[in-house]
N, C-alpha and C positions, 0 to 999 in steps of 0.2 A: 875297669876292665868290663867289657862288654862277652856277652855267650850267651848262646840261647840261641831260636827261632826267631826273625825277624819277618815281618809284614808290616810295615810301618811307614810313616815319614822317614827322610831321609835323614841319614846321620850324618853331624856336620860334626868335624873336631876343629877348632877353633884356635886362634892364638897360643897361648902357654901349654895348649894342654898336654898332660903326659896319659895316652890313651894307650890301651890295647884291646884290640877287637880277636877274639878268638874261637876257634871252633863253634861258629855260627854258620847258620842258613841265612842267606840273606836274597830274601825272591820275591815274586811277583810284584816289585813295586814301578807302577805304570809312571813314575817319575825318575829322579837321580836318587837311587842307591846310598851314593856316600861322597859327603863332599870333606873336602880337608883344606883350610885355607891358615897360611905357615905354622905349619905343626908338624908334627916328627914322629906321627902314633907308627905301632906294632899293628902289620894287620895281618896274621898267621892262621894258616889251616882252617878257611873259612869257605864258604860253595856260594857263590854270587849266580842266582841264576834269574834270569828274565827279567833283568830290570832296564829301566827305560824305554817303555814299549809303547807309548803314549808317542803319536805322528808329531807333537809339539814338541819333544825333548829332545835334545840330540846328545847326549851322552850319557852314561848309564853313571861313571862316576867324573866329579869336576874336584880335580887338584890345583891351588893355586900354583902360580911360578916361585914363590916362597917357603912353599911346603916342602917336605921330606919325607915323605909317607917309607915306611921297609914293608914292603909285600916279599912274603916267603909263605911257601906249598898251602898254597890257596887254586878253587878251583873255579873256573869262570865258565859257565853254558850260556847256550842262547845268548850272546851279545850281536849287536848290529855290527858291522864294521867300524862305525865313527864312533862306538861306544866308548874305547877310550882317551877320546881327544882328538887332537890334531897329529897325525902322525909325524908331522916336523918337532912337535913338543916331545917326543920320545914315545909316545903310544903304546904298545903293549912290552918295548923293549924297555922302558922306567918302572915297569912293573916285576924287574927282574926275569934270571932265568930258572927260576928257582916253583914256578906259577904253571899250571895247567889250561890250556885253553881251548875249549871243546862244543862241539856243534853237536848236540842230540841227534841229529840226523846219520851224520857220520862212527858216531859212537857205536849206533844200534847194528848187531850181525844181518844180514838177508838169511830168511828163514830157511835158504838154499845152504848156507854155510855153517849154517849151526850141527853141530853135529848130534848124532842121533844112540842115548845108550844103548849100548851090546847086554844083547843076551846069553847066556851063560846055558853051556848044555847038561 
């Protein structure tokens, strides 16, 4: 099992392995994120933000055609469009419906709508 803060190389689960990645941060890595080639790991309640941001990488995470990854309430910011694949290979819908996927830009209120505490007489 995998937890904690990640800044790292990317995580590969491999062949046999019986992984689970949990309640991590997993961010700023200017490469691929997390590859999974035919493995079947857990990847739960984890914040994937900013990874793949290097003009040479094109996907944030690479899942083989033989893997089996179970993505459930995990949270994805800042990703590219192509970040997860090819969207003919299932794209952000293989990542389940179960996953949040959010644009910091969009997140953030306009300082127009935020509301403002009442004072009390």
């Amino acid at each position: 099992m995998i937890a904690g803060r990640f800044q790292v190389n990317p995580i590969v689960i491999d062949g046999t392995s019986f992984a689970t990645i949990l309640a991590s941060d997993i961010h700023d890595n200017p490469g691929v994120a997390l590859t999974i080639r035919s493995a079947s790991p857990r990847i739960a309640h984890n914040v994937f933000m900013r990874n793949g941001t290097s003009e040479r990488i094109h996907r944030s995470f690479i899942i083989d055609e033989g893997a089996d990854p179970h993505f459930t309430g995990n949270i994805f910011e800042d990703l590219r469009r192509d970040a997860l694949g090819d969207p003919s290979g299932g794209g952000p819908e293989r990542f389940g419906g179960d996953n949040w996927f959010a644009d910091l830009q969009d997140v953030r209120a306009p300082s127009a709508m935020v509301p403002r505490p009442q004072r009390g007489r």
